[in-house]
Predicted model as a PDB file, atoms N, CA, C, CB and O in Angstrom, pLDDT in the B-factor column:
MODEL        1                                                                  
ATOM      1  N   UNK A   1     -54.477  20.108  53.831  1.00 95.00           N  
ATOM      2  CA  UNK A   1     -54.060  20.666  52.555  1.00 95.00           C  
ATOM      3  C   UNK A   1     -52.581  20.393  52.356  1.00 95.00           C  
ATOM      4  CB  UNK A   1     -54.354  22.182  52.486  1.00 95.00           C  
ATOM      5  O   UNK A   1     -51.761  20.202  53.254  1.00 95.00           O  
ATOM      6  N   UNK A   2     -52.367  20.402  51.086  1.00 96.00           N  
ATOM      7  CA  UNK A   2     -50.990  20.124  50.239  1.00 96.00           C  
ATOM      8  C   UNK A   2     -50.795  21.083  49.430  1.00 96.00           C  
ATOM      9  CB  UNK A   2     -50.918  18.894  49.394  1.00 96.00           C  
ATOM     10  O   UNK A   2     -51.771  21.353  48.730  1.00 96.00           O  
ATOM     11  N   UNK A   3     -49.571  21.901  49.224  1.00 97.00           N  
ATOM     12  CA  UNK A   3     -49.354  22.375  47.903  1.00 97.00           C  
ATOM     13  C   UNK A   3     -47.872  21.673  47.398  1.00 97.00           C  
ATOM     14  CB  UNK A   3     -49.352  24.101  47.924  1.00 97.00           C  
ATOM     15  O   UNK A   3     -46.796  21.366  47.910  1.00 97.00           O  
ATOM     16  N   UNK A   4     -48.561  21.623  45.990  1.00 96.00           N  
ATOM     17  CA  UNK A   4     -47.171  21.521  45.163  1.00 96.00           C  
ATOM     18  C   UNK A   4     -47.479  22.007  44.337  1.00 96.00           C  
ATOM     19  CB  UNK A   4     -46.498  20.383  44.764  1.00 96.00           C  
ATOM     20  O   UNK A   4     -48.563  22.272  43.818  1.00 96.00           O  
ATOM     21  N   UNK A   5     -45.704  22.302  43.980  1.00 96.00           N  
ATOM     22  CA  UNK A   5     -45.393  23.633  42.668  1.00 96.00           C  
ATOM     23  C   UNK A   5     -44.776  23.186  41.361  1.00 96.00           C  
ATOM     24  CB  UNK A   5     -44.196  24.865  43.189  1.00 96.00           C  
ATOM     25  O   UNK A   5     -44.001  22.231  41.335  1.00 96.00           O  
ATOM     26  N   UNK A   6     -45.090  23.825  40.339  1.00 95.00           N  
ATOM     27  CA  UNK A   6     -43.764  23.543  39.372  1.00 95.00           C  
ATOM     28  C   UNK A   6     -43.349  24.769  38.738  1.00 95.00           C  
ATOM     29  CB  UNK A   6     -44.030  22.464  38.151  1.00 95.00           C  
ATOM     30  O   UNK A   6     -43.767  25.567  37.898  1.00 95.00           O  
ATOM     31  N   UNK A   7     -42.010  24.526  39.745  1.00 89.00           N  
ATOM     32  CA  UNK A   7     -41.602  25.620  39.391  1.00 89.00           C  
ATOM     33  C   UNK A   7     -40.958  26.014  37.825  1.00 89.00           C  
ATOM     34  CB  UNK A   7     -40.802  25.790  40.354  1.00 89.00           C  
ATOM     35  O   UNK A   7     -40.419  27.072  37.498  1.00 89.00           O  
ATOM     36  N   UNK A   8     -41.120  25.215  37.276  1.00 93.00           N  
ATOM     37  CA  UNK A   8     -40.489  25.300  35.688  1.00 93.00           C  
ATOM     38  C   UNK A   8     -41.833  26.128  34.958  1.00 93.00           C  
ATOM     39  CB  UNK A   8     -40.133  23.388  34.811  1.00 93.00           C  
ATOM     40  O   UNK A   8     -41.639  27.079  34.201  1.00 93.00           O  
ATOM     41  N   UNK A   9     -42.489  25.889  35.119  1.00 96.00           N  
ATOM     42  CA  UNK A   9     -43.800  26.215  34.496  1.00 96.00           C  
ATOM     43  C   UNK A   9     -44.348  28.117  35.202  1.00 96.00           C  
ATOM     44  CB  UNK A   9     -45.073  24.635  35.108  1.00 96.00           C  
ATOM     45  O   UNK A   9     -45.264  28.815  34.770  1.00 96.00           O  
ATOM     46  N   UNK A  10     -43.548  28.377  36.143  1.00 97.00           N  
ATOM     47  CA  UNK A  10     -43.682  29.641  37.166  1.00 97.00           C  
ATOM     48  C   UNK A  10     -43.158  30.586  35.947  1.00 97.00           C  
ATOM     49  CB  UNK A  10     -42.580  29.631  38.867  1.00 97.00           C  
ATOM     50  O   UNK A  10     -42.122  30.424  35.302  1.00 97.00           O  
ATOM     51  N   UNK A  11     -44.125  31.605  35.793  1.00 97.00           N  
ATOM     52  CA  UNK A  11     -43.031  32.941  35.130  1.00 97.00           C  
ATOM     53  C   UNK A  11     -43.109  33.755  35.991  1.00 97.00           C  
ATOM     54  CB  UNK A  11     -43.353  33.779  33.710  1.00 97.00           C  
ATOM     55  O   UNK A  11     -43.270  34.901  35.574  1.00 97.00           O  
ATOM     56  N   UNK A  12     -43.056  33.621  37.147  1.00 96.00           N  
ATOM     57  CA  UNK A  12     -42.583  34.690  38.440  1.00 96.00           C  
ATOM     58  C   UNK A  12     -43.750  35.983  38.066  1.00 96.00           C  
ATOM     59  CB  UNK A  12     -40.477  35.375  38.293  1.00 96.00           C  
ATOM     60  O   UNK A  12     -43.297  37.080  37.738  1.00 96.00           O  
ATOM     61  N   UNK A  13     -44.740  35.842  38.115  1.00 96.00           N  
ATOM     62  CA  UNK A  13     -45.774  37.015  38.397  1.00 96.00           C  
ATOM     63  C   UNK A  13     -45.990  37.487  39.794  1.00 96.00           C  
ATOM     64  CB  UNK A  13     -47.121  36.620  37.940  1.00 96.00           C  
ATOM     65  O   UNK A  13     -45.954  38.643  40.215  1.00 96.00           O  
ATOM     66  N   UNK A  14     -46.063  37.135  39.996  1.00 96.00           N  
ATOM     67  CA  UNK A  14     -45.443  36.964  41.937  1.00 96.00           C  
ATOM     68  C   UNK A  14     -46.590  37.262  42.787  1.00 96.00           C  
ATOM     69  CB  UNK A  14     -44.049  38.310  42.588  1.00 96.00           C  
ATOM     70  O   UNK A  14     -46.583  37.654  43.954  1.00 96.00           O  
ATOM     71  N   UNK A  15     -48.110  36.881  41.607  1.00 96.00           N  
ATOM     72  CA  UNK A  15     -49.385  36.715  42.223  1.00 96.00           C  
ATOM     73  C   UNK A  15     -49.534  35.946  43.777  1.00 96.00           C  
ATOM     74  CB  UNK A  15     -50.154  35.936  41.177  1.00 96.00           C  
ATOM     75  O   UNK A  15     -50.194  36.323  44.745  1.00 96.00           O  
ATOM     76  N   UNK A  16     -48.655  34.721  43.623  1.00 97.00           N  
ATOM     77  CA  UNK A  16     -49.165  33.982  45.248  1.00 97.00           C  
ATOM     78  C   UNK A  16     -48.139  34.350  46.192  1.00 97.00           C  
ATOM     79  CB  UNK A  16     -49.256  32.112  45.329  1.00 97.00           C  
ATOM     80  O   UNK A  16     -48.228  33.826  47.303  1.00 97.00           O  
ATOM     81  N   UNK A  17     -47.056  35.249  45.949  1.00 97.00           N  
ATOM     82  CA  UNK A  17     -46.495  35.567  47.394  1.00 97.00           C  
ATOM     83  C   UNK A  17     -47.195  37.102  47.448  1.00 97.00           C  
ATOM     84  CB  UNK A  17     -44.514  35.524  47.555  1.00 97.00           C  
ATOM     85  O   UNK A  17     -46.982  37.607  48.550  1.00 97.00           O  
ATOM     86  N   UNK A  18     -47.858  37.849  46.685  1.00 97.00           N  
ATOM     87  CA  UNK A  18     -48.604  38.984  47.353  1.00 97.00           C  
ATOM     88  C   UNK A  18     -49.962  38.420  47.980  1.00 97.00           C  
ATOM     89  CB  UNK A  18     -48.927  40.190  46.250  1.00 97.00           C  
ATOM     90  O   UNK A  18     -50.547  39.010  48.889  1.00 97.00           O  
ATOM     91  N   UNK A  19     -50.239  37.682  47.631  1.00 97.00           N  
ATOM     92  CA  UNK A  19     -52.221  36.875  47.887  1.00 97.00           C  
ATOM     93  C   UNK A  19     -51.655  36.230  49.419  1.00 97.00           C  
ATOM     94  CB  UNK A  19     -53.028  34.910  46.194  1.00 97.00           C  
ATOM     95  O   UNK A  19     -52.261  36.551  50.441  1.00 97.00           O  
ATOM     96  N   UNK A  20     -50.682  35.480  49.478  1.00 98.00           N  
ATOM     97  CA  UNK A  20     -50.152  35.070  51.044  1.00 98.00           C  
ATOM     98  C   UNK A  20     -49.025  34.699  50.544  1.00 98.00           C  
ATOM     99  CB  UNK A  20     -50.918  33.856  52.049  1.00 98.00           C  
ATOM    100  O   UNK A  20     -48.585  34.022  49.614  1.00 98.00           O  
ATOM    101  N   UNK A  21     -48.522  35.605  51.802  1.00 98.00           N  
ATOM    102  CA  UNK A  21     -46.866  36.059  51.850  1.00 98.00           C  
ATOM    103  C   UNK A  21     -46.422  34.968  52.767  1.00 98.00           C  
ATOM    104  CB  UNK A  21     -46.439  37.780  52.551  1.00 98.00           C  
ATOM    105  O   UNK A  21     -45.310  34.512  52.503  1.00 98.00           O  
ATOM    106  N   UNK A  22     -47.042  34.454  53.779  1.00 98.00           N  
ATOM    107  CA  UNK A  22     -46.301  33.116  54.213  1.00 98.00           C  
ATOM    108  C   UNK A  22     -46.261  31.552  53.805  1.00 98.00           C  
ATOM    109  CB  UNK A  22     -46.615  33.014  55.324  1.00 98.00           C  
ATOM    110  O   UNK A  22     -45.767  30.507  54.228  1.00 98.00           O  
ATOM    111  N   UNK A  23     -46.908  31.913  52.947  1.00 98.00           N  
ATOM    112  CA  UNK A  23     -46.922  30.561  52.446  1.00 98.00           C  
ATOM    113  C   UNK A  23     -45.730  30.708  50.737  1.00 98.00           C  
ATOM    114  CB  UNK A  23     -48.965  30.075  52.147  1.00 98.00           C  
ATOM    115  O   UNK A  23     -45.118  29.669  50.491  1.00 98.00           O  
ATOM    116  N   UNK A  24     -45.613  31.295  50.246  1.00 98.00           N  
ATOM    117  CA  UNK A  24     -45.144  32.028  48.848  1.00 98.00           C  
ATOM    118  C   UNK A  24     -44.388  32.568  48.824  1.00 98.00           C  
ATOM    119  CB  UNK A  24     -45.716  32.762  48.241  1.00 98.00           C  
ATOM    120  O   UNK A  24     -44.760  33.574  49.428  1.00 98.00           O  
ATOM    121  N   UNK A  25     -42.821  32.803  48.365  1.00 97.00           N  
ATOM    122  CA  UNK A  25     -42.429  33.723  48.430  1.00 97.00           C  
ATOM    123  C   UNK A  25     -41.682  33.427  46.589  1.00 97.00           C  
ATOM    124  CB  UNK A  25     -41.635  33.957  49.931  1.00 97.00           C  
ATOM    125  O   UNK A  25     -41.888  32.479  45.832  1.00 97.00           O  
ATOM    126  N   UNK A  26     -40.792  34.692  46.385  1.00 97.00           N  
ATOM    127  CA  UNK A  26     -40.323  34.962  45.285  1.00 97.00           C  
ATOM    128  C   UNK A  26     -38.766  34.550  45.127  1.00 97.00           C  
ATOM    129  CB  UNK A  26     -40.609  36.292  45.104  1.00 97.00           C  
ATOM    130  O   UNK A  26     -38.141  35.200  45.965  1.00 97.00           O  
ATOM    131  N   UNK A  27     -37.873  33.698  44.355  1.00 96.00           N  
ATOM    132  CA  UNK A  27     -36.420  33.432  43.755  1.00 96.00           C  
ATOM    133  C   UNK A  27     -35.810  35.324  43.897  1.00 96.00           C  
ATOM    134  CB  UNK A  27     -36.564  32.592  41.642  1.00 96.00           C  
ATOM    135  O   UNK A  27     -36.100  36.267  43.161  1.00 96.00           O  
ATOM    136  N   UNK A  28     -35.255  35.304  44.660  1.00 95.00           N  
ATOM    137  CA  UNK A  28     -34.704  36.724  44.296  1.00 95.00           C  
ATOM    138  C   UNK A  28     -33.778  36.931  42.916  1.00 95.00           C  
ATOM    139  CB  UNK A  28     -33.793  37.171  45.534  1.00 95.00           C  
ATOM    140  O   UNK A  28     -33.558  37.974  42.300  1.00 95.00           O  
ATOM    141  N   UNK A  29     -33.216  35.283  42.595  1.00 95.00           N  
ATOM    142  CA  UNK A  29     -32.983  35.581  40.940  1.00 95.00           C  
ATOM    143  C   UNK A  29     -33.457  35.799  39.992  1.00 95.00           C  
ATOM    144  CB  UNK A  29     -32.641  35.046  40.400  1.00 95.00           C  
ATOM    145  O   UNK A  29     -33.152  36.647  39.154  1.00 95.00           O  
ATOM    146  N   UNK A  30     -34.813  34.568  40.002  1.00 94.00           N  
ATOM    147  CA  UNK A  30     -35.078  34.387  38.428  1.00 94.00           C  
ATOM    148  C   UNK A  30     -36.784  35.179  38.981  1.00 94.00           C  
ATOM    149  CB  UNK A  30     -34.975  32.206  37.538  1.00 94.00           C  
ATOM    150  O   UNK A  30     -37.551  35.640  38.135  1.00 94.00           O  
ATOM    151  N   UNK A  31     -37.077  35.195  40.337  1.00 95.00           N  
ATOM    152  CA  UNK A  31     -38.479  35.687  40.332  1.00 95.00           C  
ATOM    153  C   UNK A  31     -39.747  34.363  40.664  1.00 95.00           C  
ATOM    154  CB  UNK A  31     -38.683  36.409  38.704  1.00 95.00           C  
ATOM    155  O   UNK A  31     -40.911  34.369  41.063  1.00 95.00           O  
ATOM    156  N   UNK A  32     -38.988  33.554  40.342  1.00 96.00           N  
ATOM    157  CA  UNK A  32     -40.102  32.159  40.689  1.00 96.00           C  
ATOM    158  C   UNK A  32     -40.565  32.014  41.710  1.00 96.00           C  
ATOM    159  CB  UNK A  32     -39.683  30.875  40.618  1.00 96.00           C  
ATOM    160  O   UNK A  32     -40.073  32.653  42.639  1.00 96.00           O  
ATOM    161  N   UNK A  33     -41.547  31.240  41.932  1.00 96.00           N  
ATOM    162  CA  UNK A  33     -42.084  30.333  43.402  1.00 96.00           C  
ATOM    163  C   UNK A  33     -41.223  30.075  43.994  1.00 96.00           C  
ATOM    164  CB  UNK A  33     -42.761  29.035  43.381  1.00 96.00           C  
ATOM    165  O   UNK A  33     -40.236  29.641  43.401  1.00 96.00           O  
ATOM    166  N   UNK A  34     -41.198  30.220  45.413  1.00 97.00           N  
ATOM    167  CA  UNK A  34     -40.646  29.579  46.633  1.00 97.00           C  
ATOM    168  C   UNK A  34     -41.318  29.224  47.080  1.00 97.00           C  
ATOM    169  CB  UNK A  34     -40.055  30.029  47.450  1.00 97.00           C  
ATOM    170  O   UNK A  34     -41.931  30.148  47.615  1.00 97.00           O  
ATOM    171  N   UNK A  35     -42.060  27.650  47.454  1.00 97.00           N  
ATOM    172  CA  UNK A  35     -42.973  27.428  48.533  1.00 97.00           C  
ATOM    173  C   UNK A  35     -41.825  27.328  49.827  1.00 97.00           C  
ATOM    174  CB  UNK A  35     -44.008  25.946  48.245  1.00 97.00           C  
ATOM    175  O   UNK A  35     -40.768  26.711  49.959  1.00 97.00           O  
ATOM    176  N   UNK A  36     -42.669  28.341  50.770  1.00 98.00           N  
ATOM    177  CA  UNK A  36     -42.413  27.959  52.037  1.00 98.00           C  
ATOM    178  C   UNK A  36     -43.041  27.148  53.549  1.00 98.00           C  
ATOM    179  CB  UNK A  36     -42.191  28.869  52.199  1.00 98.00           C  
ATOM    180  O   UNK A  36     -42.562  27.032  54.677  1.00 98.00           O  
ATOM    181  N   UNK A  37     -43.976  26.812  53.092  1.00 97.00           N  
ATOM    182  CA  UNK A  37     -44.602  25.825  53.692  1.00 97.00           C  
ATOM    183  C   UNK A  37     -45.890  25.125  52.976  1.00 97.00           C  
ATOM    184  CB  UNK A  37     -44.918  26.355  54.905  1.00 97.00           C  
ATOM    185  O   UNK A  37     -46.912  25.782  52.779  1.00 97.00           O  
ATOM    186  N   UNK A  38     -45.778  23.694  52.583  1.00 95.00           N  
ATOM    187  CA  UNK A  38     -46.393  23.023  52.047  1.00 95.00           C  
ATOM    188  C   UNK A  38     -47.548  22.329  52.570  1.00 95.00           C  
ATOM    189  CB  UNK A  38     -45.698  22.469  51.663  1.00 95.00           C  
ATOM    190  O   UNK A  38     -48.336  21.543  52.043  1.00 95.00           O  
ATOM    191  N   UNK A  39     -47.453  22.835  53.795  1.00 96.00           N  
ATOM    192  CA  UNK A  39     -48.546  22.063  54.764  1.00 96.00           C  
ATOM    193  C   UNK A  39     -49.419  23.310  55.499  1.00 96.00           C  
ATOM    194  CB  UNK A  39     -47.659  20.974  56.104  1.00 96.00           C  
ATOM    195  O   UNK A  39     -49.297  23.502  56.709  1.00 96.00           O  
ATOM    196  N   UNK A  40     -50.323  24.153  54.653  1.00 97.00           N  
ATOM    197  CA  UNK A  40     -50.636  25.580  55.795  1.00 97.00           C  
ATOM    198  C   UNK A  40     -51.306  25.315  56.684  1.00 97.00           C  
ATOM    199  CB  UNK A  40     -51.367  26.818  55.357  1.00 97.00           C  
ATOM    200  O   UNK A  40     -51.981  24.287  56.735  1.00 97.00           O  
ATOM    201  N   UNK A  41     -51.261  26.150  57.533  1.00 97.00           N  
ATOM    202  CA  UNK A  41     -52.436  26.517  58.754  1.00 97.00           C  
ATOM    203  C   UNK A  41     -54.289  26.574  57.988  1.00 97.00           C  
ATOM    204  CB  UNK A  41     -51.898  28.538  59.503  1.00 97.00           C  
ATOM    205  O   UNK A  41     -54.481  27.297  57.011  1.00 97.00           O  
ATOM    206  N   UNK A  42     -55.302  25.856  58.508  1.00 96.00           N  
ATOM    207  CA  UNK A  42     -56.227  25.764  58.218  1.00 96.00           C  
ATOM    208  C   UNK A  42     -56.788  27.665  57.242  1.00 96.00           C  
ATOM    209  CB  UNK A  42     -56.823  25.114  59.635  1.00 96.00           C  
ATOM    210  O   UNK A  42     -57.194  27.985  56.125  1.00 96.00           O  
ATOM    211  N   UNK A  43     -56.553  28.170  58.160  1.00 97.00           N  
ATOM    212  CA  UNK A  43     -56.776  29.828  58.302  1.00 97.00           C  
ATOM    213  C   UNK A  43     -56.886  30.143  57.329  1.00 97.00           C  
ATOM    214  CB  UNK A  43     -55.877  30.735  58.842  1.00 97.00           C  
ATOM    215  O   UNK A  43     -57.889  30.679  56.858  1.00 97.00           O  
ATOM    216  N   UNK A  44     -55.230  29.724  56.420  1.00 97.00           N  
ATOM    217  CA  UNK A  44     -54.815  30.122  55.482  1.00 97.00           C  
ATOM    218  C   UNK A  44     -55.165  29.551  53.785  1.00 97.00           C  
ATOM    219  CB  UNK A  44     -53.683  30.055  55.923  1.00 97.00           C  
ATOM    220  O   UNK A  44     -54.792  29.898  52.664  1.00 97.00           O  
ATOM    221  N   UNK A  45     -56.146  28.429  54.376  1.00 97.00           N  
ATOM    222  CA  UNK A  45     -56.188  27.388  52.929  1.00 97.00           C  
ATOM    223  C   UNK A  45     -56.842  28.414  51.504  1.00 97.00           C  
ATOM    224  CB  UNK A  45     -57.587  25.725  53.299  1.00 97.00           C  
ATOM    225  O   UNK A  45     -56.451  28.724  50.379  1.00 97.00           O  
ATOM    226  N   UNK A  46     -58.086  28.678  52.404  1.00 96.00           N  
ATOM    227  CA  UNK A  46     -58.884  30.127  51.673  1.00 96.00           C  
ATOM    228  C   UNK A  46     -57.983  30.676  50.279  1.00 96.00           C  
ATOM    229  CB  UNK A  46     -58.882  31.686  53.027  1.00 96.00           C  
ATOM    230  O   UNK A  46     -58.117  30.439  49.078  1.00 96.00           O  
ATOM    231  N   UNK A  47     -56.846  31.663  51.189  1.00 97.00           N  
ATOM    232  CA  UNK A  47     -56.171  32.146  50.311  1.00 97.00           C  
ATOM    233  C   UNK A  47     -55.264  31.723  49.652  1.00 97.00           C  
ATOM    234  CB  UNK A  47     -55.876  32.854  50.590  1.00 97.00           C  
ATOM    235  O   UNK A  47     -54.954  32.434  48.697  1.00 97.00           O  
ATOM    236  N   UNK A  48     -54.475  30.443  49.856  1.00 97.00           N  
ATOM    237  CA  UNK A  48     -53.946  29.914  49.287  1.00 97.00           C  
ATOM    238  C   UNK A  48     -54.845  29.153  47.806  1.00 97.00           C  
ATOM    239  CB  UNK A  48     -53.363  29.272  50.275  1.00 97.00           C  
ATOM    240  O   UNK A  48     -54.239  29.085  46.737  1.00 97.00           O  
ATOM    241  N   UNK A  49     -55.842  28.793  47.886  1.00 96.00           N  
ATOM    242  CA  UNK A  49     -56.618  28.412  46.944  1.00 96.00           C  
ATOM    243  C   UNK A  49     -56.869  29.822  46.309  1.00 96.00           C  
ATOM    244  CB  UNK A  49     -57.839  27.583  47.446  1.00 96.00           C  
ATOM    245  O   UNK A  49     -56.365  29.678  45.194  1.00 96.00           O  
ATOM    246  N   UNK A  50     -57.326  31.031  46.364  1.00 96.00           N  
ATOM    247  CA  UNK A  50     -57.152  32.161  45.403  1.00 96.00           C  
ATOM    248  C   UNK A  50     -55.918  32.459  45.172  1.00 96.00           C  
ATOM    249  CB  UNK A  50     -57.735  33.310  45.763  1.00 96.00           C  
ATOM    250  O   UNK A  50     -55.750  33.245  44.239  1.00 96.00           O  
ATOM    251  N   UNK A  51     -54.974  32.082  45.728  1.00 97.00           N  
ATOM    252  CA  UNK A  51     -53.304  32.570  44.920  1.00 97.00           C  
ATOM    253  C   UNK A  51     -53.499  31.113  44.037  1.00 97.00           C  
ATOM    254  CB  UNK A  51     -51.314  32.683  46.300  1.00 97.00           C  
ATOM    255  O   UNK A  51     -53.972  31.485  42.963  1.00 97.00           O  
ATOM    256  N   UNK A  52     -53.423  30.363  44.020  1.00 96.00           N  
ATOM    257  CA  UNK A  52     -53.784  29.217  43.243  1.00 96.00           C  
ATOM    258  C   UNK A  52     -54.419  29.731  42.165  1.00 96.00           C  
ATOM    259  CB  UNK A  52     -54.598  28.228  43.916  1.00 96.00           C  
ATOM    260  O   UNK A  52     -53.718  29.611  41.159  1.00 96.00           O  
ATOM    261  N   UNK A  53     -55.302  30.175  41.993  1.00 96.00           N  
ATOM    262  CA  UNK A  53     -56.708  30.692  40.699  1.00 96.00           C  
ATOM    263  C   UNK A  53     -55.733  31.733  40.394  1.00 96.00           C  
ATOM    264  CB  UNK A  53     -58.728  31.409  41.275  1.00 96.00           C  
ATOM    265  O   UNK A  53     -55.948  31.780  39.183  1.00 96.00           O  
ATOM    266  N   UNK A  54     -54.884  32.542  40.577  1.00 96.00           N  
ATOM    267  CA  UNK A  54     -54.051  33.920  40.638  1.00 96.00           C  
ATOM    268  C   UNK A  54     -53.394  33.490  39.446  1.00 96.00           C  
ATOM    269  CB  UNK A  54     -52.991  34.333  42.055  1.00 96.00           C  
ATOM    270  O   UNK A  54     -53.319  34.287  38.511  1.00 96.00           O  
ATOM    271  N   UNK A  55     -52.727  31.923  39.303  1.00 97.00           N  
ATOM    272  CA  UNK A  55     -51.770  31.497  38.990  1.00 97.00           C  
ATOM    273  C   UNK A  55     -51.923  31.817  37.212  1.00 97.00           C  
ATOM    274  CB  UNK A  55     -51.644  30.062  39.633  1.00 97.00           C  
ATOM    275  O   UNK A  55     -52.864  31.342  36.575  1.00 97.00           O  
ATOM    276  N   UNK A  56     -50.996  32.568  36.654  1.00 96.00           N  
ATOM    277  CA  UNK A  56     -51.513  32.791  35.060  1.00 96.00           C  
ATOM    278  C   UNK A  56     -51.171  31.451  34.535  1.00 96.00           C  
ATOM    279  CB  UNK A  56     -50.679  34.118  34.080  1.00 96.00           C  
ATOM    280  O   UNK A  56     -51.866  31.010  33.619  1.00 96.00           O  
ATOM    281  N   UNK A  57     -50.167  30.730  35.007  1.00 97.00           N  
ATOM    282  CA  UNK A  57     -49.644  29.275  34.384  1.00 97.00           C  
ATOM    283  C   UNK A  57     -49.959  28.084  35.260  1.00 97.00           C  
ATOM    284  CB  UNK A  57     -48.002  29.245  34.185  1.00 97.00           C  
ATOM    285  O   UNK A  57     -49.245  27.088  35.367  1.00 97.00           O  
ATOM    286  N   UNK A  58     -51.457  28.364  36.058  1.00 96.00           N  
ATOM    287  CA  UNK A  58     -51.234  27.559  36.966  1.00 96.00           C  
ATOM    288  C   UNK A  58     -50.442  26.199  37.760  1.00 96.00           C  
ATOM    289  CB  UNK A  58     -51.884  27.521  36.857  1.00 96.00           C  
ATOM    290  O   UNK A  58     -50.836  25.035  37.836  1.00 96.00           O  
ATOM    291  N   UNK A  59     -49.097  26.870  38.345  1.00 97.00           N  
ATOM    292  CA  UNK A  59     -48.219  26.097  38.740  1.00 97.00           C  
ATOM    293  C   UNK A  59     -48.158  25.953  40.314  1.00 97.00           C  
ATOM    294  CB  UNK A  59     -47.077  26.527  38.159  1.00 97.00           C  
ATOM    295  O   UNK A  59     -47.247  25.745  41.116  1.00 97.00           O  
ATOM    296  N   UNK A  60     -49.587  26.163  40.415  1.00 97.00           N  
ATOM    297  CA  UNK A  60     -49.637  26.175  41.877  1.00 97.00           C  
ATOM    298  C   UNK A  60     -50.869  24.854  42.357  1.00 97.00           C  
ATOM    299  CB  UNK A  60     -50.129  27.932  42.401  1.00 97.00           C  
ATOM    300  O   UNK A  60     -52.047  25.093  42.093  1.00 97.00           O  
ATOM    301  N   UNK A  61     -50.512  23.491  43.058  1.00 96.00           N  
ATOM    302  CA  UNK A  61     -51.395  22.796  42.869  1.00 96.00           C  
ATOM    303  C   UNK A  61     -51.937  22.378  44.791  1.00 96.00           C  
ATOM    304  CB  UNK A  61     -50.777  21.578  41.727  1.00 96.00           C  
ATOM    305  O   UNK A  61     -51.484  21.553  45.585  1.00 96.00           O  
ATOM    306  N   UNK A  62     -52.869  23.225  44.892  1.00 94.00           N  
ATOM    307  CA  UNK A  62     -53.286  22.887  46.563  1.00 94.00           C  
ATOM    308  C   UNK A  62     -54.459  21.407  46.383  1.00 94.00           C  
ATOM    309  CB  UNK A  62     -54.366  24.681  47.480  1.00 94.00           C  
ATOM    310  O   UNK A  62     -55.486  21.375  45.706  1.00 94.00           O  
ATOM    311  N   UNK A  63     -53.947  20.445  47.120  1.00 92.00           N  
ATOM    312  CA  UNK A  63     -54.344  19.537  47.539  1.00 92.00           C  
ATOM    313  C   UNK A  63     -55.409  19.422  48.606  1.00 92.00           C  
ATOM    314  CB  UNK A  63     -53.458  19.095  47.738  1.00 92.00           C  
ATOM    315  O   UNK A  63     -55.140  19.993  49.663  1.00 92.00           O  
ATOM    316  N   UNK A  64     -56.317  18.929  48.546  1.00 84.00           N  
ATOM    317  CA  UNK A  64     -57.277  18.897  50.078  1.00 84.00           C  
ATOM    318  C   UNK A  64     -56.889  17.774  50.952  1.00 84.00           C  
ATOM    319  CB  UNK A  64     -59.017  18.652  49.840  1.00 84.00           C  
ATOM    320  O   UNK A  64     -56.808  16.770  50.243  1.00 84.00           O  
ATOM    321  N   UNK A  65     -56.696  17.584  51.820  1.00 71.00           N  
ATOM    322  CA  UNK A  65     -56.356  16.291  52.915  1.00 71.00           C  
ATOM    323  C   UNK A  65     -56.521  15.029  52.222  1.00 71.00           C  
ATOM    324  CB  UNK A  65     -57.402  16.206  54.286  1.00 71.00           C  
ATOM    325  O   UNK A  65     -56.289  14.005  52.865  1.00 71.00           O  
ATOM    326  N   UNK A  66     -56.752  14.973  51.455  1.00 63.00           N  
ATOM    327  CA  UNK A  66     -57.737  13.558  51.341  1.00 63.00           C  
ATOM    328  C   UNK A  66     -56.736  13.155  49.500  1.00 63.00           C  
ATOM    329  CB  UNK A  66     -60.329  14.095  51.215  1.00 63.00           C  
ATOM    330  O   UNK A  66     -56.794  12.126  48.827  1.00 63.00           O  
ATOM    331  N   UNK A  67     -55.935  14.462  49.235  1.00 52.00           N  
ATOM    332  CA  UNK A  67     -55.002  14.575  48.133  1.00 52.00           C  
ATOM    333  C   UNK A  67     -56.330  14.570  47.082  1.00 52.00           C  
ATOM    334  CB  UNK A  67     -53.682  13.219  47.990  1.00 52.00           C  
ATOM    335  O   UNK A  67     -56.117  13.773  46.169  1.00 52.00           O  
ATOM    336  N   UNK A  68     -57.490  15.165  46.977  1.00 48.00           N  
ATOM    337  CA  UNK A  68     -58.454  15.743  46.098  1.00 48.00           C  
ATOM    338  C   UNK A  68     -57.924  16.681  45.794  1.00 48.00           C  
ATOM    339  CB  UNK A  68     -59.666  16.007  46.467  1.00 48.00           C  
ATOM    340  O   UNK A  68     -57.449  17.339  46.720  1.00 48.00           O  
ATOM    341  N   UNK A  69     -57.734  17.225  44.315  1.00 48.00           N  
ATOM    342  CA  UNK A  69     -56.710  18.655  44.318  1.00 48.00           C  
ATOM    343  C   UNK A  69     -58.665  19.639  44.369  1.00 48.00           C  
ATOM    344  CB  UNK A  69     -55.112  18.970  42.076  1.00 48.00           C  
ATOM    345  O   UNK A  69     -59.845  19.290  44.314  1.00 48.00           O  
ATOM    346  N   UNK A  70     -57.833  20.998  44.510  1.00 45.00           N  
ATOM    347  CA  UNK A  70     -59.067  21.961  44.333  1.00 45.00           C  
ATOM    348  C   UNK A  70     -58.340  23.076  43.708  1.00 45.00           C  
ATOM    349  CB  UNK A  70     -59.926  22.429  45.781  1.00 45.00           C  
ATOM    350  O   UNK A  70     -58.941  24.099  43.381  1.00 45.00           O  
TER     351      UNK A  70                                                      
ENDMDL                                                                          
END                                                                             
């Protein structure tokens, strides 16, 4: 898995750093996406794909290995 973000498109709802907090976190300025790791642990893909669906502007784009987005 891959994620990429855009963060321009983020209005900081701060759906994917509560859904998983290590992968997500929040701009303590403006409130946006922080990806903090773009490459997760298998474990974690699950929820990273529902913080993904979370996304009201979906600016959250998880990749499958193979760069198939889902």
């Amino acid at each position: 898995m891959h994620i990429t973000i855009e963060p321009d498109a983020c209005v900081g709802s701060g759906q994917c750093a509560l859904a998983v907090p290590e992968v997500f976190d929040q701009d303590e300025e403006d409130g946006t996406v922080v990806l903090l790791d773009e490459r997760p642990p298998q474990d974690l893909h699950d929820a990273v794909h529902e913080a993904a669906g979370l996304c009201p502007v979906q600016a959250i784009l998880a990749a499958a290995a193979d760069d198939t987005a889902r």
